[in-house]
mmCIF file of the C-alpha atoms, coordinates in Angstrom:
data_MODEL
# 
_entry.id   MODEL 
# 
loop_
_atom_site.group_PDB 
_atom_site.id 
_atom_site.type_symbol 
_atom_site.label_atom_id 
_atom_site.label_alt_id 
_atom_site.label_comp_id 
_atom_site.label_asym_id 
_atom_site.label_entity_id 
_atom_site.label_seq_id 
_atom_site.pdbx_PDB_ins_code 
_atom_site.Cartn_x 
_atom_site.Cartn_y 
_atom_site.Cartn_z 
_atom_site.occupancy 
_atom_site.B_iso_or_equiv 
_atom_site.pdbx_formal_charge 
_atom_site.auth_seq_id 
_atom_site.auth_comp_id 
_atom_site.auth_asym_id 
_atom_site.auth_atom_id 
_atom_site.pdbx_PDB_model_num 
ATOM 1   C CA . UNK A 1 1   ? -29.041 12.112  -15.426 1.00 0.00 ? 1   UNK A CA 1 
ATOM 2   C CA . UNK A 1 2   ? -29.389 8.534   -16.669 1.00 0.00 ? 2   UNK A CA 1 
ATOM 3   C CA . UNK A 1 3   ? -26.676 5.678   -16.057 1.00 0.00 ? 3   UNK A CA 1 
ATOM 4   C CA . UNK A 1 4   ? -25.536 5.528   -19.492 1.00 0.00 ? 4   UNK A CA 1 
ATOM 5   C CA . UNK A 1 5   ? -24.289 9.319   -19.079 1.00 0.00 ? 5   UNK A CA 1 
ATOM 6   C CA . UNK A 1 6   ? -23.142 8.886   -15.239 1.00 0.00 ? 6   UNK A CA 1 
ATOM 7   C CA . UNK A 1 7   ? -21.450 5.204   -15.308 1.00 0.00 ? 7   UNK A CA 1 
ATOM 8   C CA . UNK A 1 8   ? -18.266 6.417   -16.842 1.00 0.00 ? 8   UNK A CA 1 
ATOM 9   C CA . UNK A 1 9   ? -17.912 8.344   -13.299 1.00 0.00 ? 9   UNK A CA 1 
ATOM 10  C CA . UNK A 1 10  ? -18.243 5.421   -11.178 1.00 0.00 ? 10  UNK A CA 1 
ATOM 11  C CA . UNK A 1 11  ? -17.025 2.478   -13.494 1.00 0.00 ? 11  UNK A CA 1 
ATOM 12  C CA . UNK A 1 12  ? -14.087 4.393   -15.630 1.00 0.00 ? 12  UNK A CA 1 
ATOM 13  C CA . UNK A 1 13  ? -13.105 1.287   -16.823 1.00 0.00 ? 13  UNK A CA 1 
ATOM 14  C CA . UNK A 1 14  ? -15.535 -0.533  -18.245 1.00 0.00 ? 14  UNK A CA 1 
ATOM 15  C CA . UNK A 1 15  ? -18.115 0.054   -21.275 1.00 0.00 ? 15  UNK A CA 1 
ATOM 16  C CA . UNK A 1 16  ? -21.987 0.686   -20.584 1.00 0.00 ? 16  UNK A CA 1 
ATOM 17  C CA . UNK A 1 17  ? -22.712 -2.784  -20.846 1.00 0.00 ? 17  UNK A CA 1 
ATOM 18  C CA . UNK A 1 18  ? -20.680 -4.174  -18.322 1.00 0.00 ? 18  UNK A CA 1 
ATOM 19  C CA . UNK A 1 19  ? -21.617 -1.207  -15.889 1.00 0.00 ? 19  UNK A CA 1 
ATOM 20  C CA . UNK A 1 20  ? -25.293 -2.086  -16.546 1.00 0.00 ? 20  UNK A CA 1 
ATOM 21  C CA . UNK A 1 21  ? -25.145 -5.464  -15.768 1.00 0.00 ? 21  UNK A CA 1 
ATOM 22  C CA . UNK A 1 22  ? -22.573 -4.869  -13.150 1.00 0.00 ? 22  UNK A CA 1 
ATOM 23  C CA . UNK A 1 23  ? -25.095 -2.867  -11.306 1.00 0.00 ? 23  UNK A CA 1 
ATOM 24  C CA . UNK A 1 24  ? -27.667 -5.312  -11.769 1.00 0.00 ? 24  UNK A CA 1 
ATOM 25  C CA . UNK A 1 25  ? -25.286 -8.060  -10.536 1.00 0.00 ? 25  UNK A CA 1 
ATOM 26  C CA . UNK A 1 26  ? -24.393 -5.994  -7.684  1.00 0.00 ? 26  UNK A CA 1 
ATOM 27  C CA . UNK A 1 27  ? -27.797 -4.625  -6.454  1.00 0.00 ? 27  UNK A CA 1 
ATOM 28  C CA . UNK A 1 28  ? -28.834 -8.330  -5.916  1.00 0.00 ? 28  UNK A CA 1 
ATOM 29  C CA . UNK A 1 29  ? -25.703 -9.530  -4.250  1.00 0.00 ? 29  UNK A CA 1 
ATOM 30  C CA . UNK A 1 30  ? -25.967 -6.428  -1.821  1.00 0.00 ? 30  UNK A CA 1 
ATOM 31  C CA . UNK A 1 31  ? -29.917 -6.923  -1.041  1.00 0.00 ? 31  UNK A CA 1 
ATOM 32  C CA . UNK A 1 32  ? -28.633 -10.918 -0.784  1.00 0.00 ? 32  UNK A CA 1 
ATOM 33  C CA . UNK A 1 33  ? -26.189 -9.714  2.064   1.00 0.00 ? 33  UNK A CA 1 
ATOM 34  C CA . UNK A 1 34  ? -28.381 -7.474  3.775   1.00 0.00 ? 34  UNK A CA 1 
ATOM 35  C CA . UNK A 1 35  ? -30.907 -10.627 3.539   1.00 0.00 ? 35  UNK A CA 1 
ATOM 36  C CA . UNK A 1 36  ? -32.873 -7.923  1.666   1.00 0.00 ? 36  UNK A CA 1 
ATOM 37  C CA . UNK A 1 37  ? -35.847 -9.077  -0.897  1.00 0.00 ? 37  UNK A CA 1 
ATOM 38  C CA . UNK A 1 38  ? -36.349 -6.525  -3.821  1.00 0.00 ? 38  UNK A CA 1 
ATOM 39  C CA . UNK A 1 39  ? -40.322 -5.881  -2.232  1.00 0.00 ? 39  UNK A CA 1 
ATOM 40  C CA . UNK A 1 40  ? -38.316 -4.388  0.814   1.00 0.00 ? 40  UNK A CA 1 
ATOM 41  C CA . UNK A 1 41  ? -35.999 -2.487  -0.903  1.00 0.00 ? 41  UNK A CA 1 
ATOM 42  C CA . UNK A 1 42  ? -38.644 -1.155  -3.212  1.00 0.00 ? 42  UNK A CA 1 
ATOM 43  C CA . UNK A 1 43  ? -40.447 -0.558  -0.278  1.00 0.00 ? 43  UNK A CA 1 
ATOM 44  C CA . UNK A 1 44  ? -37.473 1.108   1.263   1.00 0.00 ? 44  UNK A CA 1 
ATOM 45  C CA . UNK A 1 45  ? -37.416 3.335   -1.807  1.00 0.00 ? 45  UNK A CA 1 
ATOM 46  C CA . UNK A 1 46  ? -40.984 4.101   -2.146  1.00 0.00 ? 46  UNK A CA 1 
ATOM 47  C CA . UNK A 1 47  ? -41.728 2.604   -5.071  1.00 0.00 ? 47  UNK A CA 1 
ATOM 48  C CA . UNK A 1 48  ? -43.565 -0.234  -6.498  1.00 0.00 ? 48  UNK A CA 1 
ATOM 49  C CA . UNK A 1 49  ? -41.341 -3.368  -6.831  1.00 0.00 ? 49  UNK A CA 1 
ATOM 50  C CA . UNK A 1 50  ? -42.225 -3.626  -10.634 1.00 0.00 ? 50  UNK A CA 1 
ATOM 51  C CA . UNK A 1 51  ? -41.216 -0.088  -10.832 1.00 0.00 ? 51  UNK A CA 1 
ATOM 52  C CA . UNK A 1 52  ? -37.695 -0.792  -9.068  1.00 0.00 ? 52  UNK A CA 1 
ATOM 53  C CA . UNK A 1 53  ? -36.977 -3.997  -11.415 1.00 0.00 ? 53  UNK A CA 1 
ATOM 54  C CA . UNK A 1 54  ? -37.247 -1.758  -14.723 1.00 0.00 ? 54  UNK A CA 1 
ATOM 55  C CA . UNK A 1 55  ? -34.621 0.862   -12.813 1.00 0.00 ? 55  UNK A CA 1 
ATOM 56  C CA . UNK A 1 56  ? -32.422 -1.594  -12.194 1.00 0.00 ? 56  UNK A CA 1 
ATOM 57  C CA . UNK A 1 57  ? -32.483 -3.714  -15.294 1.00 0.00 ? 57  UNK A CA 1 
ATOM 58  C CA . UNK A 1 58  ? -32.632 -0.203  -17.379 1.00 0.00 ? 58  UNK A CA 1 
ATOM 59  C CA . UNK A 1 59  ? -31.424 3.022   -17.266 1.00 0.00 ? 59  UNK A CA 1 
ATOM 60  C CA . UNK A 1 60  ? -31.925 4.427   -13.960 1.00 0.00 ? 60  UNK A CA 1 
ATOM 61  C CA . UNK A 1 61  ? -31.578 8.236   -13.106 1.00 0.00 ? 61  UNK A CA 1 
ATOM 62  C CA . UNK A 1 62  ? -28.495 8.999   -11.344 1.00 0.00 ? 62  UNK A CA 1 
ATOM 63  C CA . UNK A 1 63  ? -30.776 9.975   -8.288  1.00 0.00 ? 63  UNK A CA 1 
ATOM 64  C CA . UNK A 1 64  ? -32.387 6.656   -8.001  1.00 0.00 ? 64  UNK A CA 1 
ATOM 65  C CA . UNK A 1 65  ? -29.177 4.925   -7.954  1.00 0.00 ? 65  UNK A CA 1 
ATOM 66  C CA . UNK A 1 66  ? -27.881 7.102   -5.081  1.00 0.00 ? 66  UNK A CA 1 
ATOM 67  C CA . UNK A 1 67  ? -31.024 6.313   -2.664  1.00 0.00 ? 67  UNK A CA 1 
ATOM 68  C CA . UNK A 1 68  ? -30.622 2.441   -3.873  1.00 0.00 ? 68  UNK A CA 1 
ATOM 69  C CA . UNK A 1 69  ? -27.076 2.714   -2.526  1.00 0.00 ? 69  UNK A CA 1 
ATOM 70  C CA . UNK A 1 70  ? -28.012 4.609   0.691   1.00 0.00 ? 70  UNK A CA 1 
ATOM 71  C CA . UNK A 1 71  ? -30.732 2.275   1.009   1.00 0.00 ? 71  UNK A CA 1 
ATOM 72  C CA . UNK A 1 72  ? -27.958 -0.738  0.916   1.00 0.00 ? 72  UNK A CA 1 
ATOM 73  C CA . UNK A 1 73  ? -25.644 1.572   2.508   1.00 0.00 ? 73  UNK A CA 1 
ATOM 74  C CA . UNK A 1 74  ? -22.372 1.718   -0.097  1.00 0.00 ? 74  UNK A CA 1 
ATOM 75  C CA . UNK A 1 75  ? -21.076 3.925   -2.321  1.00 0.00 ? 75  UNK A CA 1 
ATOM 76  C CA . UNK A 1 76  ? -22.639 4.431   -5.581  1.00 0.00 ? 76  UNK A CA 1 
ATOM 77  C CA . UNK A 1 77  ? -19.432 2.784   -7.097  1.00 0.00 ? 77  UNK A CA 1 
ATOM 78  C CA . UNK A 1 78  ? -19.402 0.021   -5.408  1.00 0.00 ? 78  UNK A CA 1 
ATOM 79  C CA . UNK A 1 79  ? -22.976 -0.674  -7.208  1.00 0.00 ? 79  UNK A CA 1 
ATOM 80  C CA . UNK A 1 80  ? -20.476 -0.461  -10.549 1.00 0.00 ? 80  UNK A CA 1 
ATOM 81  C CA . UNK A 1 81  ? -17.993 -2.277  -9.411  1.00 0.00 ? 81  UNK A CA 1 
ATOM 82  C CA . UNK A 1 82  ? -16.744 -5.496  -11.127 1.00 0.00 ? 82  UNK A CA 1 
ATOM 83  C CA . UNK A 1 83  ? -15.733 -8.548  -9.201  1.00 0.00 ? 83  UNK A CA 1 
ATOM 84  C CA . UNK A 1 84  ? -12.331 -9.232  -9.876  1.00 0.00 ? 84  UNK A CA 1 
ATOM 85  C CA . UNK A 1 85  ? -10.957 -12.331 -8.348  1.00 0.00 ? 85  UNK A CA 1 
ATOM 86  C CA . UNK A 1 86  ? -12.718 -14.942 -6.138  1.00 0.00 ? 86  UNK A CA 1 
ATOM 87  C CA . UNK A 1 87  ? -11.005 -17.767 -3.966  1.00 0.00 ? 87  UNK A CA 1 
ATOM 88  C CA . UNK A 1 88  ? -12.740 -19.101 -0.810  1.00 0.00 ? 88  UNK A CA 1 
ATOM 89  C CA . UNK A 1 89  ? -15.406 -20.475 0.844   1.00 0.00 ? 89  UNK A CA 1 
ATOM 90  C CA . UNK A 1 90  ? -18.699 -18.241 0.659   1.00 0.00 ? 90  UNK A CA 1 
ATOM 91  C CA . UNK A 1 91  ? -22.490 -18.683 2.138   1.00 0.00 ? 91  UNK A CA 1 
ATOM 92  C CA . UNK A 1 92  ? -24.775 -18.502 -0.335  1.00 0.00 ? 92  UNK A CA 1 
ATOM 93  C CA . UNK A 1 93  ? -28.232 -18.856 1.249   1.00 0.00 ? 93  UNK A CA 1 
ATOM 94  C CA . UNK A 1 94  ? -27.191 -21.036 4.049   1.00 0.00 ? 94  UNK A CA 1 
ATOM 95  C CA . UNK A 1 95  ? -25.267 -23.620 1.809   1.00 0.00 ? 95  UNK A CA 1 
ATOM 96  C CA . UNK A 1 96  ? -20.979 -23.217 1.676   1.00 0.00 ? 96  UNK A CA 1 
ATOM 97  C CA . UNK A 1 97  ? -19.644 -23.538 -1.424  1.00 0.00 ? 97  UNK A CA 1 
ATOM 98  C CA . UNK A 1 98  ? -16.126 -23.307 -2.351  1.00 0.00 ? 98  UNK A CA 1 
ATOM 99  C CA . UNK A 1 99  ? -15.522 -20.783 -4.967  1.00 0.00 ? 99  UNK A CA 1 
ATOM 100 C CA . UNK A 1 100 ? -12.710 -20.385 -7.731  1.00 0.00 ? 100 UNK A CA 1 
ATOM 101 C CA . UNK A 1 101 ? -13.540 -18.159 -9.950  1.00 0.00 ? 101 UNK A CA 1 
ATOM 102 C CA . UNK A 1 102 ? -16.014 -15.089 -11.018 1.00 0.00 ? 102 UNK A CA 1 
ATOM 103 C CA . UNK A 1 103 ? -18.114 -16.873 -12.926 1.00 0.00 ? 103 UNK A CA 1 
ATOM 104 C CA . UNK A 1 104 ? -17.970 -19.722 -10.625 1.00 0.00 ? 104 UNK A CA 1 
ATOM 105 C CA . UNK A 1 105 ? -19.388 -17.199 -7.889  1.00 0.00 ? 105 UNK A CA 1 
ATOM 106 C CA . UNK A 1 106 ? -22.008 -15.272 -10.677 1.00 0.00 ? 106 UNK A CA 1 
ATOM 107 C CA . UNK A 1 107 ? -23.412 -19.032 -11.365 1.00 0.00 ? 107 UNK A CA 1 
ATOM 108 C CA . UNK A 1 108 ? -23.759 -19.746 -7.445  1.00 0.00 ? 108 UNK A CA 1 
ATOM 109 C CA . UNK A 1 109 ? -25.688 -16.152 -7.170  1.00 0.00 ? 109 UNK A CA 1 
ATOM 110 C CA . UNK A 1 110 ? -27.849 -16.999 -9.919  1.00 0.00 ? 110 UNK A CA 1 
ATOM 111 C CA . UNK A 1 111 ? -28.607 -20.702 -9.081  1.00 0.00 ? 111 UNK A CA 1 
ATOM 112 C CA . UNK A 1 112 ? -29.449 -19.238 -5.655  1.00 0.00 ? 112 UNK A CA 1 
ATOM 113 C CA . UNK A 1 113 ? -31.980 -17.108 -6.677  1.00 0.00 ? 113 UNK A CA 1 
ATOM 114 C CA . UNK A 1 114 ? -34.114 -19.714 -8.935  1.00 0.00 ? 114 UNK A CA 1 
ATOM 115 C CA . UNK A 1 115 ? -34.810 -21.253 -4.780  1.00 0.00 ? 115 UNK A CA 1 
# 
């Protein structure tokens, strides 16, 4: 069962789109908290990291998104879940930043990972 059949399940809200980058958001802010690269969750996985970027930026089966959330131990809906609102001080790799907003937060996450 691929994502685009399942999401609707985990992410009743929201349109394939959003789920799918939702996911993608989320898988890299979970492996960020665990202080998890994607080589060790691949690895975690079994699977080649090359292999584990196309699941997650695709259409993964609903199988490999189960063991991805076992592997970052959550629910499979909180890998579809959208951030609603942000207000606080976070880390973000070592470095606190004060936070207003979602896409405040998705631009920290993202300027984070270009380090």
């Amino acid at each position: 069962m691929l994502i685009r059949s399942i999401f609707s399940n985990f992410a009743p809200n929201l349109n394939f789109m959003n789920a799918q980058k939702d996911f993608e958001r989320n898988v890299r802010i979970l492996r960020s908290r665990k202080k998890m690269s994607q080589k060790e969750l691949a690895e975690q996985l079994g699977i080649d990291p090359a292999s584990l970027s196309r699941m997650i930026k695709g259409n993964p089966r609903l199988d490999t998104i189960e063991r991805i959330a076992k592997a970052l131990d959550v629910s499979v809906s909180a890998l579809f879940e959208e951030i609603e609102h942000i207000d606080g001080y976070v880390s973000i790799d070592g470095h606190i930043v004060h936070i207003h907003s979602r896409e405040e937060f998705l631009k920290e996450v993202d300027k984070s990972k270009s380090f």
